[in-house]
Steps between C-alpha positions, in 0.01 A plus 500: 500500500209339327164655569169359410331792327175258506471552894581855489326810525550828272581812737600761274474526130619760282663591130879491451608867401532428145177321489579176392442289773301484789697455887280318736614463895369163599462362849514096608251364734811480751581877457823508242465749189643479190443743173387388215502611113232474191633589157322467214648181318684592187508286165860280487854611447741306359886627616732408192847402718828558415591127382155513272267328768122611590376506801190681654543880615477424902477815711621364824795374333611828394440691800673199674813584276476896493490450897821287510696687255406882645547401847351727749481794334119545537329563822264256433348209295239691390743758282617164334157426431447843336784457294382179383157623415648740308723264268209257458284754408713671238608126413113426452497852309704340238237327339684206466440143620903441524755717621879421539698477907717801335131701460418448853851564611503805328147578669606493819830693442263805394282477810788446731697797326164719611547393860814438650849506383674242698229240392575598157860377469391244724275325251724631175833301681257162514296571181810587270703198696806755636819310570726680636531843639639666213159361359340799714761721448535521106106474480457821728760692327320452153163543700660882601662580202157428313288684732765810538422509114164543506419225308337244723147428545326198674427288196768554288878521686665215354844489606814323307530274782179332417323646827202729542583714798401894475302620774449891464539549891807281523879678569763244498736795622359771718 
């Protein structure tokens, strides 16, 4: 649906929880509503890709692809949206004016680790390009041997495999 914000009226306004944004109901002359957001606009991020390209940081992309690849793990858009806000703001945190696809990737692993499990392999199986199966398997048995040794945190479990997957909360084998 395409609404003309021009022609419409603000109902409701208030501050996102975090405070970053503002969400304003608006109403069309002809009675539909639709929400709308104001962020502050930040400078420009280049994303570094994996075959050396540079390309803008674009928000909607990457909730576009965290969407796709986590499925419906989330009870709604708006916890996407969270998540994102959180990986663009640490990403803008950085200081830098390029990051690397792996640096976001990683990003969103550590939010998604905070929040739900499922979601977690979910994006790891698309971000770390699993195969096959035993792809899962052999990364989950180094991700509970490392863990059952006490020697996993976030930002630094960096398996033989080549994978980053440690969440603290995660039991492969109950």
């Amino acid at each position: 649906m395409v609404f003309n914000i021009g022609n419409s009226r603000v109902i409701e306004s208030r501050e996102v929880a975090d405070g970053t944004a503002i969400r304003r109901r608006r109403e069309t002359p002809d009675g539909k509503r639709f929400t709308t957001y104001e962020r502050i606009e930040k400078p420009n991020l280049a994303v570094i890709k994996k075959n050396g390209d540079r390309e803008l940081f674009d928000r909607v992309k990457l909730a576009n692809s965290t969407r796709r690849s986590v499925g419906k793990f989330f009870k709604s858009d708006e916890e996407v949206d969270n998540i994102i806000t959180a990986v663009e703001d640490s990403l803008y945190a950085l200081g830098e004016s390029e990051v690397t696809s792996k640096q976001i990737g990683d990003q969103v692993l550590d939010e998604l680790e905070k929040r739900n499990e499922v979601a977690y392999v979910r994006f790891a199986s698309v971000f770390y390009e699993f195969k096959t199966l035993d792809d899962f398997v052999e990364i989950l048995k180094q991700n509970d041997a490392v863990r059952a040794s006490g020697n996993c945190n976030a930002s630094s479990c960096d398996l033989s495999f080549g994978k980053r997957l440690c969440a603290p909360s995660f039991r492969l084998f109950a």
